[in-house]
C-alpha positions in Angstrom: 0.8 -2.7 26.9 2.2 -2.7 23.8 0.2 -0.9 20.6 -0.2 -3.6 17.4 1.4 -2.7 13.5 0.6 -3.9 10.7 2.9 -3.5 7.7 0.8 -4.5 4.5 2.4 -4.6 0.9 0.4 -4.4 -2.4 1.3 -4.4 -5.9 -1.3 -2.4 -8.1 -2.6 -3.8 -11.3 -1.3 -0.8 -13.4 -4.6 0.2 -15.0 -6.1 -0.3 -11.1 -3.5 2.1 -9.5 -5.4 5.2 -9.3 -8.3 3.2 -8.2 -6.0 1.9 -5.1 -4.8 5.1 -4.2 -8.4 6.6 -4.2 -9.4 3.7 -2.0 -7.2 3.9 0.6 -7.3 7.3 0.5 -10.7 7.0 1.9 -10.0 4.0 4.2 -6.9 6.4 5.7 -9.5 8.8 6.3 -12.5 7.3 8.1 -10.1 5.2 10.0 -8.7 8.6 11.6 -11.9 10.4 11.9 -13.6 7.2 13.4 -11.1 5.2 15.7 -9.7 7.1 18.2 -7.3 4.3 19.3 -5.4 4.1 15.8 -2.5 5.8 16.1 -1.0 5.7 12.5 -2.4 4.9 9.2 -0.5 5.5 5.9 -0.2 4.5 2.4 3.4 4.8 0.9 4.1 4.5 -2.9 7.4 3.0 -4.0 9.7 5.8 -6.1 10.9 3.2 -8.1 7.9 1.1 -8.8 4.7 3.0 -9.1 2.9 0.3 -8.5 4.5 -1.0 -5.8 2.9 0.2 -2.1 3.2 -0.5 1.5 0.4 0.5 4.2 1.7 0.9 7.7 -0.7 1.3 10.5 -0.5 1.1 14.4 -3.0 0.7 16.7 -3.3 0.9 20.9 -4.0 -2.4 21.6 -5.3 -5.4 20.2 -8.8 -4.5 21.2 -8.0 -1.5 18.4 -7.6 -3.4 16.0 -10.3 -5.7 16.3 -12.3 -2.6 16.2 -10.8 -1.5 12.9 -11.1 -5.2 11.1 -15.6 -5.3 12.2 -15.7 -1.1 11.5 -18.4 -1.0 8.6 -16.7 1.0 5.8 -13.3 -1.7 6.4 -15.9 -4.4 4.8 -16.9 -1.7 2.4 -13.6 -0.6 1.3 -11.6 -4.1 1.4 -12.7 -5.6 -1.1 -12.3 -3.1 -4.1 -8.8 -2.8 -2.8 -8.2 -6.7 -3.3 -9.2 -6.0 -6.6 -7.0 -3.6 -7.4 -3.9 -5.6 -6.8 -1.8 -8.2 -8.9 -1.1 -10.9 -6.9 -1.7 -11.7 -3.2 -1.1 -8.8 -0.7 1.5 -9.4 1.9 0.7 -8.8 5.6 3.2 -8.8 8.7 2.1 -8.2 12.0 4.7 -6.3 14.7 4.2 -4.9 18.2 5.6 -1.3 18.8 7.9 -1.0 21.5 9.6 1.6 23.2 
């Protein structure tokens, strides 16, 4: 079975920025400490464009990241991040192989 990625992109509202990271900071590290089937979590800034970010996460199996979407602080934490960003966030979902 293969594990399930996600590869999110958001684009800060400048004055929001520090805000985001703070966020997902926290996100990142409840999702470690509280799903043991989520392999990889990260936030990743963009050297050119501060404001400019891509989340990567990975998780065993579907079931995995069902979990993660119904986990109580996800509902807690989304939502301020939506706010955070200009525009619409872009999501692409991928299966890890190999």
């Amino acid at each position: 079975m293969s594990g399930k990625s996600f590869i999110a992109e958001l684009r800060a509202r400048p004055e929001k920025r520090d805000e985001l990271i703070r966020l997902q900071a926290e996100l990142k590290a409840l999702a470690h400490a509280q799903e043991p089937d989520l392999i990889v979590y990260e936030l990743f800034q963009s050297d050119e464009d501060p404001d400019l970010f891509q989340v990567v996460a990975t998780f065993r199996d579907d079931a995995a990241f069902d979990h993660h979407m119904q986990i109580d602080f996800h509902d807690r934490l989304v939502p301020p991040i939506l706010d955070c960003l200009d525009g619409e966030m872009k999501l692409a979902f991928y299966r890890s192989l190999g």
